[in-house]
C-alpha positions in Angstrom: 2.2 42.0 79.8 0.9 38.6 80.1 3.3 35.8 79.4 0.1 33.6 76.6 0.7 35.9 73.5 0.1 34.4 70.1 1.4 36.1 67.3 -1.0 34.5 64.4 -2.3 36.6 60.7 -5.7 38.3 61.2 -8.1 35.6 59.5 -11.8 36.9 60.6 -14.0 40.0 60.3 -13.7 39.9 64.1 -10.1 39.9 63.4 -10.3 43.0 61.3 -12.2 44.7 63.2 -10.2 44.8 66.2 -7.4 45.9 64.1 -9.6 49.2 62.3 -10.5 49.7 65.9 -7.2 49.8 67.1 -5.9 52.0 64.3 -8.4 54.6 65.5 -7.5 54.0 69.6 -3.5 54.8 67.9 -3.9 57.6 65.3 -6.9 59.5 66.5 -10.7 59.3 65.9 -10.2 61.6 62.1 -7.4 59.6 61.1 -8.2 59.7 57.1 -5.6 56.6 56.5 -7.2 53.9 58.1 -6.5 50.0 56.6 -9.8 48.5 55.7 -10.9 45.5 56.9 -11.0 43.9 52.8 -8.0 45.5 52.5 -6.5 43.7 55.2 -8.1 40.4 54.2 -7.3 40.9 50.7 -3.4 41.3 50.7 -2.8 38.4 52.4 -3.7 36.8 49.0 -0.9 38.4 47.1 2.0 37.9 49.8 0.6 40.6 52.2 1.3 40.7 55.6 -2.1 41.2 58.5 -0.8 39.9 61.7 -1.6 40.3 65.4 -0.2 39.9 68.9 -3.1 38.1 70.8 -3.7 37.6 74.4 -6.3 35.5 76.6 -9.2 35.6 74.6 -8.4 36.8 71.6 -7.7 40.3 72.6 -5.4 42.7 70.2 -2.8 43.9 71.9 -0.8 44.9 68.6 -0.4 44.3 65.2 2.0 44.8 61.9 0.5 45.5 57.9 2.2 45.5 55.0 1.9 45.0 51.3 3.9 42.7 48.8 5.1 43.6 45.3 8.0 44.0 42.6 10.3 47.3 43.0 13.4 47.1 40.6 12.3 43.9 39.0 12.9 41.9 42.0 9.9 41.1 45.1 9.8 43.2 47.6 7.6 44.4 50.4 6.3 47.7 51.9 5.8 47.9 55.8 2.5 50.2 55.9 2.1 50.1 59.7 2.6 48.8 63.2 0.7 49.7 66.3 0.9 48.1 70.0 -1.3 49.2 72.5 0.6 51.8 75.6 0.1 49.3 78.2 1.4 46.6 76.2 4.6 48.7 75.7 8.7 48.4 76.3 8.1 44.6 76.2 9.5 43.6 72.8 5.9 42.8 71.4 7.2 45.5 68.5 10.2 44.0 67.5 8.6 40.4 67.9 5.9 41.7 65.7 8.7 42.8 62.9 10.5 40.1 63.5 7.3 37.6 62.8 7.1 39.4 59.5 10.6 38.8 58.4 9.8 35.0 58.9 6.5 35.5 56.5 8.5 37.5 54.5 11.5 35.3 54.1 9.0 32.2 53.8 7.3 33.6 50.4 10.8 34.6 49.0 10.8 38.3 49.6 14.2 39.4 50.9 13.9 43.1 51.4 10.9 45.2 53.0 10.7 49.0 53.3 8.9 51.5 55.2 8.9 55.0 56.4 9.3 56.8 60.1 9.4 60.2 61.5 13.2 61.3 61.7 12.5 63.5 64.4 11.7 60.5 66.7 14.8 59.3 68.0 13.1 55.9 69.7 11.8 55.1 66.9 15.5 55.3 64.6 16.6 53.8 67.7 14.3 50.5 67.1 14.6 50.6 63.2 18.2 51.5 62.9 20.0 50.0 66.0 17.8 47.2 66.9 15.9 45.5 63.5 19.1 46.9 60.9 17.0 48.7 58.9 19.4 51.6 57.2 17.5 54.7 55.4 17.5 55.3 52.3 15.6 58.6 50.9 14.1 61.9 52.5 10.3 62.6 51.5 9.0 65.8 52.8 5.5 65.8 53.7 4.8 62.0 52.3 1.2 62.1 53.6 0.2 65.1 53.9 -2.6 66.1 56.4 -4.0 62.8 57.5 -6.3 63.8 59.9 -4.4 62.3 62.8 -3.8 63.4 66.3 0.1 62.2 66.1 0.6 64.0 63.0 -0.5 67.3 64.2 1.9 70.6 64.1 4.2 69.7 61.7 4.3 68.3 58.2 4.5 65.0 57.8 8.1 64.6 56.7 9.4 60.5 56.6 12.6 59.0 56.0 12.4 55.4 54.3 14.1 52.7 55.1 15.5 49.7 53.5 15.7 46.3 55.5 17.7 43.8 54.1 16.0 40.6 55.4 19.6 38.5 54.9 22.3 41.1 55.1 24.8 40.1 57.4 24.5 43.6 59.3 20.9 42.6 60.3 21.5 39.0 61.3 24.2 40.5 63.8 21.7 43.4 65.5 19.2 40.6 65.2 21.6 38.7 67.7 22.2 41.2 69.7 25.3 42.5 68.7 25.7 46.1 67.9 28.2 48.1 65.6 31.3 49.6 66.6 32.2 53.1 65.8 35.1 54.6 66.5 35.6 57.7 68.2 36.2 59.4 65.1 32.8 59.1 63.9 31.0 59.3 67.4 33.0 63.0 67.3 32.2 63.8 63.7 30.6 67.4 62.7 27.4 68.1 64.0 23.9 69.1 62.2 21.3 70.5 64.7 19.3 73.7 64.7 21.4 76.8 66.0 24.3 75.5 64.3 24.7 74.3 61.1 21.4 73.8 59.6 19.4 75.6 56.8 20.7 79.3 57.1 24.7 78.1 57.3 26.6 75.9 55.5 26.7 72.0 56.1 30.2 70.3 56.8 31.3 68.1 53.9 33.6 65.5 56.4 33.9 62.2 55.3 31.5 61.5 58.7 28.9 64.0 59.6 26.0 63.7 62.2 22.5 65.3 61.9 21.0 65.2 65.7 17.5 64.5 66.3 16.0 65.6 69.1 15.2 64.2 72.7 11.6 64.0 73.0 9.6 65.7 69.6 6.5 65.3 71.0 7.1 67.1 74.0 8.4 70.4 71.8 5.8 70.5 69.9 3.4 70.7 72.8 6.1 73.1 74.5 8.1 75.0 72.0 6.3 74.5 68.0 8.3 77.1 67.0 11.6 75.4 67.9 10.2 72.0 66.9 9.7 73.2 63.1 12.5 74.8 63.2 14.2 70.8 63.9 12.2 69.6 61.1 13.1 72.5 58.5 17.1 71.2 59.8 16.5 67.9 59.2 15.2 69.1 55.3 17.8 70.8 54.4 20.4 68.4 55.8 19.0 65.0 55.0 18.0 66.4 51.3 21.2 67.8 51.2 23.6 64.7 51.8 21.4 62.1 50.0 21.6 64.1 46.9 25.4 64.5 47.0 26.3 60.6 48.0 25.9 60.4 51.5 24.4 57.6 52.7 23.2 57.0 56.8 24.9 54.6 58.1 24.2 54.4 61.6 21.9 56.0 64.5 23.9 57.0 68.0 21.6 56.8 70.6 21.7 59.0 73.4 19.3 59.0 76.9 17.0 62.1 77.5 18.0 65.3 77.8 21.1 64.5 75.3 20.5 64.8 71.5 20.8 61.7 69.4 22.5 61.3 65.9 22.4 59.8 62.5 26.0 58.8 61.3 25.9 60.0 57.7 29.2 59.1 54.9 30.3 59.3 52.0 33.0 56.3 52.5 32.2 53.9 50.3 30.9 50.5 52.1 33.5 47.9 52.9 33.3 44.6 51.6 34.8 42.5 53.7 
C-alpha cells in the first residue's frame, strides 16, 4: 500500500460517489442497503461521521460511516459501516480508519459509539474486541434481514453489537498496544461449540464459559452450509442464552487457522480497581 494516504471526511459528490461505488465493489451489485450520497453528505451536519482513506489522486481505497445521536439521554454514536478495498488489506488502514473516527468522535463530545458484526467471523471479533476494545453487548438474530448482498448469503443475518467506550481505560491500553491477561483458568473454562454443548444440550453455568467461533465461516459455508448453520443456530442459543441471565463477554481468545477461537463470557461482576 502506498506510503501518501490521507485520511480526510468525504466533502464532494465525487467524494460520494466513490464511496456508493465502493459499497457496491464490497457488498455485491444487489446490495439493498447502500448509503446515499445525501445521506452521507447530510450526517455530517448533525455530528455524523463520512470519511475516507485517500491515495495519489484522490483514489478511495477505504472508508468508515456512522451516525450521531442521543441513546439513554446522553450522545452517542452508531458505526453503520467500514469497507477497505482487498488489496489495500492487512495494513492497518481499518483500524486507522476507526481510530480517525474516535478523534471526530471525541472532538464533538461523543464518548461512546456502537455497532454490529457477524459473531461467526473470528477476524473480525479479533479487530473489534482485541485490537480497538470494543466489548459486546446484545445478540440480535437476523438484524437485517435479506439485504441483497453477496456476503450475507446462506445464513441469516445474525449480529452481535458492540459498545466502545471511547475513554475507558481498557481501550486506551489495547489502543497502546497492550493486551489483557487471562489466566489459565479462564483460557480453560467450559466450552460452547456445535457437537457439544449447544442448542440440543444443556449450557455450563461456570463463572467463565467460552462460546467458540469458528476458523474460517466463509469457507463452511461454501463447503459444509449445513454445518455452518448449524454454528450460527449455536451461537443463538448460547449468546441469547447468557446475556439474558447476566453474563456479559468479556474478552475474545484468538486462535490461528485450523484452531477454533472463543468469546470469554462471566458472570463475575467487573472489578473496580
Amino acid at each position: 500500500m502506498p506510503d501518501d494516504v490521507t485520511l480526510r471526511p468525504l466533502t464532494s459528490r465525487a467524494d460520494y460517489d466513490a464511496c456508493v461505488r465502493l459499497q457496491r465493489e464490497i457488498w455485491g451489485t444487489g446490495f439493498a442497503d447502500v448509503v446515499s450520497p445525501t445521506l452521507l453528505m447530510v450526517s455530517q451536519r448533525v455530528g455524523g461521521v463520512a470519511a475516507g482513506a485517500f491515495v495519489g489522486g484522490g483514489r478511495l481505497l477505504g472508508f468508515v460511516f456512522g451516525i450521531s445521536g442521543v441513546r439513554a439521554g446522553r450522545p452517542a454514536h452508531w458505526s453503520d459501516m467500514l469497507a477497505v478495498r482487498p488489496e489495500a488489506r492487512r495494513r492497518g488502514l481499518g483500524r486507522r480508519l476507526k481510530l480517525y473516527q474516535r478523534e471526530r468522535l471525541l472532538a464533538d463530545g461523543i464518548e461512546i459509539a456502537f455497532w454490529s458484526f457477524d459473531p461467526l467471523v473470528a477476524a473480525n471479533a479479533n479487530i473489534n474486541i482485541n485490537v480497538l476494545g470494543a466489548l459486546p453487548v446484545e445478540y440480535v438474530p437476523d438484524m437485517y434481514g435479506d439485504t441483497g448482498s453477496t456476503l450475507h448469503r446462506g445464513l441469516a443475518t445474525d449480529r452481535l453489537v458492540v459498545e466502545w467506550r471511547l475513554r475507558d481505560a481498557r481501550v486506551e491500553r489495547l489502543l497502546a498496544g497492550r493486551a489483557d491477561p487471562w489466566p489459565a483458568p479462564v483460557r480453560m473454562a467450559p466450552a460452547v461449540a456445535p457437537g457439544r454443548s449447544d442448542a440440543d444440550g444443556a449450557l455450563p453455568g461456570d463463572p467463565w464459559v467460552r462460546v467458540a467461533a469458528p476458523a474460517d465461516i466463509d469457507a463452511l459455508k461454501a463447503t459444509d452450509p449445513d454445518w455452518a448453520r448449524r454454528w450460527q443456530e449455536t451461537h443463538r442459543s448460547a449468546f441469547g442464552w447468557y446475556l439474558s441471565r447476566g453474563y456479559r463477554v468479556a474478552g475474545f481468545q484468538h486462535a490461528p487457522a485450523p484452531a477454533d477461537s472463543h468469546y470469554l463470557l462471566t458472570n463475575v461482576a467487573e472489578s473496580t480497581s
